[in-house]
MITOR-871606 format. One record per residue (C-alpha): residue in three letters; z negated, x negated, y negated. Coordinates in pm, whole numbers, m for minus. Each point is the difference from the previous one (the first is absolute). Example, Ala and Ser with C-alpha at 12.3 -4.5 7.8 and 13.67 -1.06 7.14 Angstrom:
2
  rest      up    east   north
   Ala    m780   m1230     450
   Ser      66    m137    m344
This chain:
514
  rest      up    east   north
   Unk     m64   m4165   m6969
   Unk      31    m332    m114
   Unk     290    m262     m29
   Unk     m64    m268     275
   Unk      19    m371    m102
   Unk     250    m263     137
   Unk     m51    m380      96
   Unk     255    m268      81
   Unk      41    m258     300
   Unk    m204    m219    m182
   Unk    m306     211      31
   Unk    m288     m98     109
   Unk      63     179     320
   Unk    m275     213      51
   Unk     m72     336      12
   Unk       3      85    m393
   Unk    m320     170     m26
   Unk     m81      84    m342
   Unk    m311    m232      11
   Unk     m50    m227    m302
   Unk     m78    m304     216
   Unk    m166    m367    m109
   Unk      63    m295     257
   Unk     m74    m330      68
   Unk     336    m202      47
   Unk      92    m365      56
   Unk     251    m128    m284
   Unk     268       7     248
   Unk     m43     385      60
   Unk     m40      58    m407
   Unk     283    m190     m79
   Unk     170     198     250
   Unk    m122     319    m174
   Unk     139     m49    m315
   Unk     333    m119     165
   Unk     m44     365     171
   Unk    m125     169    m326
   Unk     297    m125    m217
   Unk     302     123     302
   Unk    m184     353      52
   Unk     257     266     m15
   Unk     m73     358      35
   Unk     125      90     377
   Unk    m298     189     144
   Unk    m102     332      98
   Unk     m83     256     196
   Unk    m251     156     268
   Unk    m277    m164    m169
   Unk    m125     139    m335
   Unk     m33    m338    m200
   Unk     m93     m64    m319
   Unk     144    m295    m228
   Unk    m228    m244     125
   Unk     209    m340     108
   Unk      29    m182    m334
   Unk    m338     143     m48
   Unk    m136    m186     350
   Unk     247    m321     m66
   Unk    m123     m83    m312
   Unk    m363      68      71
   Unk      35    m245     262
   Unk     195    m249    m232
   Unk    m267      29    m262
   Unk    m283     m22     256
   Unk      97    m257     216
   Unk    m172    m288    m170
   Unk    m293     158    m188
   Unk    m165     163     279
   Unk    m285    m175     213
   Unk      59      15     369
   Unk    m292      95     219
   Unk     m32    m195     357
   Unk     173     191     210
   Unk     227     m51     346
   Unk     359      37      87
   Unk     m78     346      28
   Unk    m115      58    m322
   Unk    m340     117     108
   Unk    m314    m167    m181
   Unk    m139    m244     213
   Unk    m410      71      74
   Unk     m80    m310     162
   Unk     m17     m82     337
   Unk     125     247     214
   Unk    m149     323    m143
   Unk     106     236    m194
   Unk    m164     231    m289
   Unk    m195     269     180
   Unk     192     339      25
   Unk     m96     321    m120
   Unk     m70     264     280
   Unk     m93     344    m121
   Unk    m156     238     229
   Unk     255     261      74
   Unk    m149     378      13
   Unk      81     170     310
   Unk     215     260      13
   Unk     269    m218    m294
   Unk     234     m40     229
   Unk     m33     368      44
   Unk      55      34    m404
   Unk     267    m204     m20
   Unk     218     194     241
   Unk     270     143    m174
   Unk      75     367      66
   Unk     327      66     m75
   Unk     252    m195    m280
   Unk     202     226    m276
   Unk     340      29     118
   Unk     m98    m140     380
   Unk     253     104     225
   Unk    m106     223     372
   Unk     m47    m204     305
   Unk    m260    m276    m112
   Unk    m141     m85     311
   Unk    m242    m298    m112
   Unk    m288     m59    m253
   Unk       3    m158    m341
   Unk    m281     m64    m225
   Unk     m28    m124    m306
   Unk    m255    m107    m256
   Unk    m207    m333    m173
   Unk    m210    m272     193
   Unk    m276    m166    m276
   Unk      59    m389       1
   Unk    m178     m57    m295
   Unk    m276     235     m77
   Unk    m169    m227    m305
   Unk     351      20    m169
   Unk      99     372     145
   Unk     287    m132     148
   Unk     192     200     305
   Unk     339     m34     162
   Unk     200     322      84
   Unk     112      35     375
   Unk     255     262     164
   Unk     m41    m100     390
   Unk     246     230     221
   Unk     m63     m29     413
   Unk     258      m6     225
   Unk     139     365     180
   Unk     m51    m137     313
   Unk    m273    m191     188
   Unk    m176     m81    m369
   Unk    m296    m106     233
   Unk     161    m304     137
   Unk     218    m111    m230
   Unk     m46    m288    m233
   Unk    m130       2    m342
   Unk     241    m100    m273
   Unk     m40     m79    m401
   Unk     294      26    m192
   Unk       5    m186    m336
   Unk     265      m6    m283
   Unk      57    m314    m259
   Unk      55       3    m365
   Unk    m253     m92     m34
   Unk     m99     320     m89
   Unk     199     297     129
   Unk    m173     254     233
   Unk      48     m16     363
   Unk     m38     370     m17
   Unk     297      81    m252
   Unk     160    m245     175
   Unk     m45     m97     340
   Unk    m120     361     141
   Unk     226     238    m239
   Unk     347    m210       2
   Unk     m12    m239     280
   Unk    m232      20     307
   Unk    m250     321       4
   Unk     121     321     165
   Unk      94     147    m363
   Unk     255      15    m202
   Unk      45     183    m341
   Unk     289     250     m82
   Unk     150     m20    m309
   Unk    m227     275    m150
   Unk    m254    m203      12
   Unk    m233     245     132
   Unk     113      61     363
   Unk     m16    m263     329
   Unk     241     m77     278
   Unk    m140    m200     319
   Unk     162    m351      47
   Unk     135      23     367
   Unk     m88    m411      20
   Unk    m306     m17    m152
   Unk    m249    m316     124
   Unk    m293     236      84
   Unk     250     122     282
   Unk    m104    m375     158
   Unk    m382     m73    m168
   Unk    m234     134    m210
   Unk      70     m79    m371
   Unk    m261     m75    m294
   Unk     219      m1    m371
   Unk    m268    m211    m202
   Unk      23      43    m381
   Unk     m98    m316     m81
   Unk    m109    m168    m275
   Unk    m188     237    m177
   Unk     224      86    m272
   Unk     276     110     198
   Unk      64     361      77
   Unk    m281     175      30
   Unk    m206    m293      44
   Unk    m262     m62    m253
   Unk    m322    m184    m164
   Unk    m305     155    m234
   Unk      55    m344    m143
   Unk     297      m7    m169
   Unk     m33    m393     m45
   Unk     112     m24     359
   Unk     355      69     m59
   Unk      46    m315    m225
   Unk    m166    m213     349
   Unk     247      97     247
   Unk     157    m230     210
   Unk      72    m176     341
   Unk    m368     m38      85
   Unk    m224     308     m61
   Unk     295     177      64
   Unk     m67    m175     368
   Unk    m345      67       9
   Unk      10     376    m137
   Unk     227      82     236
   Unk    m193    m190     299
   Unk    m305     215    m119
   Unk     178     266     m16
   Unk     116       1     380
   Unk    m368     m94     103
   Unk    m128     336    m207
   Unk     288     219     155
   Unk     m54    m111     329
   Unk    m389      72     m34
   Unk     148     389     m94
   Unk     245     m52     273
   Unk    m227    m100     267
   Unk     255      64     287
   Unk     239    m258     m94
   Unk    m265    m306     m88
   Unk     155    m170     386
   Unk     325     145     m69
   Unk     262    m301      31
   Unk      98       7    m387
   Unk     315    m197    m188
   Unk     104     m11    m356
   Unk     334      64    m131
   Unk     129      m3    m347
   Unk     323    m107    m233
   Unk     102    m224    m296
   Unk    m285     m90    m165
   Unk    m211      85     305
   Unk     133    m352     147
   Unk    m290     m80    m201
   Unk    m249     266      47
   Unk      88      30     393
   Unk    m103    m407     113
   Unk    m270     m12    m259
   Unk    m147     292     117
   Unk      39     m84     378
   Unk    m167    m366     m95
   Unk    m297     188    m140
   Unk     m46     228     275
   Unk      31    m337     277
   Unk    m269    m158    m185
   Unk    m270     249     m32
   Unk      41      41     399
   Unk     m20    m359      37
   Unk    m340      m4    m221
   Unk    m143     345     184
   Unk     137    m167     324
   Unk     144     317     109
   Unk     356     204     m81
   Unk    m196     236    m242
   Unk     398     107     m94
   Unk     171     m50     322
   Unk     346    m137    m156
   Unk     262     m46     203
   Unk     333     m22    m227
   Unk     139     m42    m348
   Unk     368     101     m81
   Unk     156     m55    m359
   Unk     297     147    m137
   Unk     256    m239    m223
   Unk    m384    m120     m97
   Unk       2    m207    m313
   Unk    m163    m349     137
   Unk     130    m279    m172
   Unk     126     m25    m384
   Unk     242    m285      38
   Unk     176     150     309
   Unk      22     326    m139
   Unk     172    m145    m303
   Unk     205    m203     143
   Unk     113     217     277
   Unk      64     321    m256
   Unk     280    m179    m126
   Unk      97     m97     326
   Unk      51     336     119
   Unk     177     128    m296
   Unk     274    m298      41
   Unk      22      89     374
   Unk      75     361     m54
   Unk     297     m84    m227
   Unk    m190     133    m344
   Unk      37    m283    m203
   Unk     285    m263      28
   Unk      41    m309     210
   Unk       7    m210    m355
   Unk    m327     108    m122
   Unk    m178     m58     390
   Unk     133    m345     m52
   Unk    m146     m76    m297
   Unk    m349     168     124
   Unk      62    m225     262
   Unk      37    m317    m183
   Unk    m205      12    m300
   Unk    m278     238     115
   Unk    m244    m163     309
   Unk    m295     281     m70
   Unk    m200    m342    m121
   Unk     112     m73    m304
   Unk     162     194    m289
   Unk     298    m102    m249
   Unk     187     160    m243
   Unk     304     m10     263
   Unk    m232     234     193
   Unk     m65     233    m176
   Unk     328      50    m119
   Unk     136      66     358
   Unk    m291     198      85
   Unk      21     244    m316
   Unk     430      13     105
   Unk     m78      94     374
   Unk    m207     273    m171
   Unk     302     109    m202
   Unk     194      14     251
   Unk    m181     186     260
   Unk     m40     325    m264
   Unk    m197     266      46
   Unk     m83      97     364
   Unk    m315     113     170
   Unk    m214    m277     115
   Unk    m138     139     269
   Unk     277      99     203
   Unk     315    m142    m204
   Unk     217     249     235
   Unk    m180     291    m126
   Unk      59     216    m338
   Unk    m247      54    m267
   Unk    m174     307     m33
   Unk     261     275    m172
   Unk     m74     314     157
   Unk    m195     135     304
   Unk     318     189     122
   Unk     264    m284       3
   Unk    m251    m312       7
   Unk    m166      37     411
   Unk      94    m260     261
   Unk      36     152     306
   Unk    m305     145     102
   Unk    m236    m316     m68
   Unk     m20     m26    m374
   Unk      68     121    m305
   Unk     m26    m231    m338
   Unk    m135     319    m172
   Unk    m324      51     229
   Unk    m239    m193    m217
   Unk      54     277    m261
   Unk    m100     258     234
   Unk    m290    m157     123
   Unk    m123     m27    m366
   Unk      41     391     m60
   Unk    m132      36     362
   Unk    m355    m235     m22
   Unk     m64     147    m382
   Unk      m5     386     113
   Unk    m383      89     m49
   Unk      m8     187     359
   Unk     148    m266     159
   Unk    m307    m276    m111
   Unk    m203     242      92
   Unk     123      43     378
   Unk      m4    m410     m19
   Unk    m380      30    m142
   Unk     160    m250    m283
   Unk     m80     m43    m372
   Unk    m343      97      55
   Unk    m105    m189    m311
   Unk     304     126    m230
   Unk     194    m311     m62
   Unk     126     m17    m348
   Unk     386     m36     103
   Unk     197     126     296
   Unk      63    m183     300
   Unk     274    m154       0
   Unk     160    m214     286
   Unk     m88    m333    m187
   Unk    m281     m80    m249
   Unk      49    m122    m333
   Unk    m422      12     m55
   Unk     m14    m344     216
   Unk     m34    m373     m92
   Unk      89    m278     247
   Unk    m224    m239      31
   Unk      48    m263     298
   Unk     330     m60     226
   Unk     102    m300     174
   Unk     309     m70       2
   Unk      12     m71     381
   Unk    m197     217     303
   Unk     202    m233     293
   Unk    m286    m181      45
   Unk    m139     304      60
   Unk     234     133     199
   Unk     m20    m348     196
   Unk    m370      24      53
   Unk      47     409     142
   Unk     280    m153     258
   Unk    m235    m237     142
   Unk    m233     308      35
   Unk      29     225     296
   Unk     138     286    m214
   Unk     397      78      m8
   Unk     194    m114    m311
   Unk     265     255    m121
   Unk     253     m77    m300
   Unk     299     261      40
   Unk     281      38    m318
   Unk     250     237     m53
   Unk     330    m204     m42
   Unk     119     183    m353
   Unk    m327     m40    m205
   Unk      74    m221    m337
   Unk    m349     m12     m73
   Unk    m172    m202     272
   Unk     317     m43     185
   Unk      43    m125     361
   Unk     139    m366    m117
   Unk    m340     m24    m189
   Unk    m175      80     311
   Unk     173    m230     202
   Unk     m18    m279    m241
   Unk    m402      80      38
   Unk     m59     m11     414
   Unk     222    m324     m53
   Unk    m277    m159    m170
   Unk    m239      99     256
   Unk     172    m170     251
   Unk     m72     210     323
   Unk     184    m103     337
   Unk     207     281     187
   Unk     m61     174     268
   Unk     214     285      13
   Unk     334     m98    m177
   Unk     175     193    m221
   Unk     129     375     125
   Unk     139     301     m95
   Unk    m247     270      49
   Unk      97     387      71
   Unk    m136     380    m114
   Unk     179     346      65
   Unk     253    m215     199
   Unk     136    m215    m305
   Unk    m122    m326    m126
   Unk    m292      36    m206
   Unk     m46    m333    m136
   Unk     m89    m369     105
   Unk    m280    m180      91
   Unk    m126    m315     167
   Unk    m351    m100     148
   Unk    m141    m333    m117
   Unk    m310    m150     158
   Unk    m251     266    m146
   Unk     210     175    m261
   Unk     268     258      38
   Unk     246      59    m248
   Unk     264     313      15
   Unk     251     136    m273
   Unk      98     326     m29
   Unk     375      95     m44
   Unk      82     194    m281
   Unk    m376      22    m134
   Unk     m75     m83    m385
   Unk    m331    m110     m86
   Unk    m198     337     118
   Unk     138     m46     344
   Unk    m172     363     102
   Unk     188     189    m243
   Unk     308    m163      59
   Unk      38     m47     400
   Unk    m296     242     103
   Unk     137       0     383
   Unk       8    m351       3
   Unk    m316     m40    m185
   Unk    m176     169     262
   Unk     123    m168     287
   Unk    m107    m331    m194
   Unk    m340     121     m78
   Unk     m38     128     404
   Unk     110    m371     103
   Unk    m224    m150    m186
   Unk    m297     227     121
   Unk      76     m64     355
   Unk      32    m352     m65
   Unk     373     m48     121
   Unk     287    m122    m194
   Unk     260     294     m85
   Unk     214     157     298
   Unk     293    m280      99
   Unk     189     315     148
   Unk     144     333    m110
């Protein structure tokens, strides 16, 4: 087992995925970077399995910045095609009876009483390249028929939603400590929808391409469009659900992946003049939108939770306006750093991972799970009850990839985000409160530059009788926090989590009342 890396406040505030990444960046954001390069402090780690990858990522992007040429593209980071179509999508014929084969029988170490269906398998989205995405879809114990259709995607960019999102946050597993044995997760989302856990992009998990060039191309956009072929290839397998009223969901660097994804999928029905994916809802998780905001409120945060000293704020304050850099700067950025020491980023009330018996939150999370989903996901007989590794991947999965490249991120999706609210779809950004890494004062400082009017001011929301969080409706966009929840919200506050994630299905703000 592995020693886990640590990053400071000054991170870059993203998931740290392992992925050596290459960027295009204004000079603002690269002068930035090296400000955030030279104060990085070791203060991170923990559920995820990381490798040492930030200074790797911050000076790629440094070095990259101003050498690279920048294809057209729009705020969303997809390629532009002209007019208003797209690049024609790949749609594979899908055999019958492979919905059939992907049904999985029973998981090593499942516990008694599973009263649903799971599957689990790979959807072709590039069959030139042999490239396929891994899926584990789990439907709902009750009424699976008529409930919703839900994809769940995790950031990085490049950790698994499956490692993740289904095995430490959201799915109706959880792994013991023995890392061979389940427990069911009493709040699990598929209690309220039907939940798809994409891999995605290939590269990540058990995801994969023949063409081993592909993992140097990833990036924002065909990480869009594999993933939108994906969904129309699985729902050719999964006939039943093609009308099904579907939404997508996702955290950290999903706030990219999520609207991009949703843009993608309102354009092709525009062109085809019909809802060939009938979406209905997006919901993002302290989603990493904007760079600026999330730099500027980081350090925000920190200073408001009394980590770093009133002295230090101030001079943040005064010679630091996220525009322009000085040596004053970074000399108050690198002390905040100093100062704050080494806590876990993404939930600075939580401990680092010592040992499964004295480590456990109460009965939401423990900072050592990552490790046992690693043992769990690399037993032979359990990739074999997933139907995973088919091809024999020449490394183990791992909840992050360090095989990726990063090719294209903008440093903004709000105008994406903008264009989805004038949509007809719901808008969902939710935050847990005690998340350092995409904190809620970043968030905030990034609906403030969208500008929407309110409609439902601000209110204290309830589940299980206590206060769960806030929220507040604006004119198409909610936005909720979640009390006590670090950047995985599920693992953290998995009661309140669900009653979030059942709000937003019905389309209704959070219970006002007890």
């Amino acid at each position: 087992m592995h020693m886990q890396n640590q990053e400071s406040i000054s991170q870059i505030s993203r998931e740290s995925s392992g992925c050596k990444r290459t960027m295009n960046m204004s000079s603002t954001a690269v002068l930035y970077l090296v400000l955030l390069l030279a104060v990085q402090s070791a203060i991170f780690a923990g559920a995820y399995r990381d490798p040492d990858s930030l200074n790797q990522l911050l000076k790629e992007k440094i070095s990259d910045a101003t050498s690279r040429d920048v294809k057209k593209k729009n705020l969303a980071g997809l390629e532009l095609h002209g007019g208003d179509t797209y690049s024609p999508v790949y749609l594979g014929r899908q055999d019958l009876g492979s919905m059939e084969a992907d049904k999985i029988v029973h998981l090593p170490g499942q516990p008694k009483g599973v009263n649903f269906d799971q599957y689990s398998g790979y959807v072709t989205v590039d069959p030139s390249h042999g490239r396929a995405l891994f899926y584990y879809f789990v439907e709902s114990p009750q009424d699976a028929s008529s409930k919703p259709l839900v994809l769940w995607l995790n950031g990085g960019p490049g950790c698994s939603s499956l490692g993740a999102g289904a095995m430490m946050e959201l799915g109706p597993f959880r792994v013991h400590s023995d890392g061979k044995s389940l427990y069911h997760n009493e709040y699990a989302w598929n209690n309220a929808a039907n939940i798809i856990f994409l891999e995605s992009p290939a590269g990540v998990g058990f995801s994969y391409s023949n063409t081993t060039s592909d993992y140097g191309r990833s990036g924002d956009n065909r990480t869009a469009i594999d993933t939108y072929t994906f969904l129309l290839n699985w729902l050719e397998r999964f006939p039943q659900y093609k009308t099904r009223d579907f939404f997508i969901t996702g955290e950290s660097y999903a706030g990219h992946y999520v609207p991009q994804l949703a843009q993608l999928i309102l354009h092709y029905n525009k062109i085809s003049n019909q809802a060939v994916i009938n979406l209905r809802g997006i919901a993002m998780g302290n989603a990493y939108v904007d760079d600026l905001a999330n730099f500027q409120g980081s350090f925000q945060f920190y200073w408001e939770r009394a980590l770093y000293s009133d002295e230090t704020y101030q001079g943040i304050q005064t010679y630091c306006n996220f525009a322009n850099v000085s040596s004053e700067c970074a000399t108050y950025l690198r002390q905040a750093s100093d100062e704050v020491g080494e806590i876990y980023g993404y939930n600075i009330y939580a401990p680092f991972c010592e040992s499964p018996a004295s480590t456990r939150i109460g009965v939401g999370f423990d900072p050592c799970s990552g490790n046992y989903i690693y043992d769990y996901l690399n037993h032979p007989e359990v990739q074999s009850a997933l139907h995973a590794n088919v091809t024999g991947l020449p490394y183990p999965w791992d909840t992050c990839s360090d095989v990726i490249s990063w090719n294209d991120e903008p440093e903004t999706v709000l105008p994406v985000i903008q264009e989805l609210m004038a949509s007809e779809i719901s808008v969902w950004i939710y935050s847990g409160d005690v998340d350092g890494v995409v904190p809620v004062t970043a968030t905030k400082l990034a609906i403030e530059k969208l500008n929407p009017p309110v409609k439902t001011a601000w209110y204290p929301w309830y589940s299980q009788k206590e206060v769960g969080g806030y929220t507040v409706g604006y004119a198409n966009l909610t936005f909720v926090t979640v009390r006590g929840a670090g950047h995985f919200v599920p693992s953290y506050q998995p009661a309140r989590a669900l009653t979030l994630f059942s709000s937003f299905l019905d389309g209704k703000l959070p219970p006002a009342n007890p």
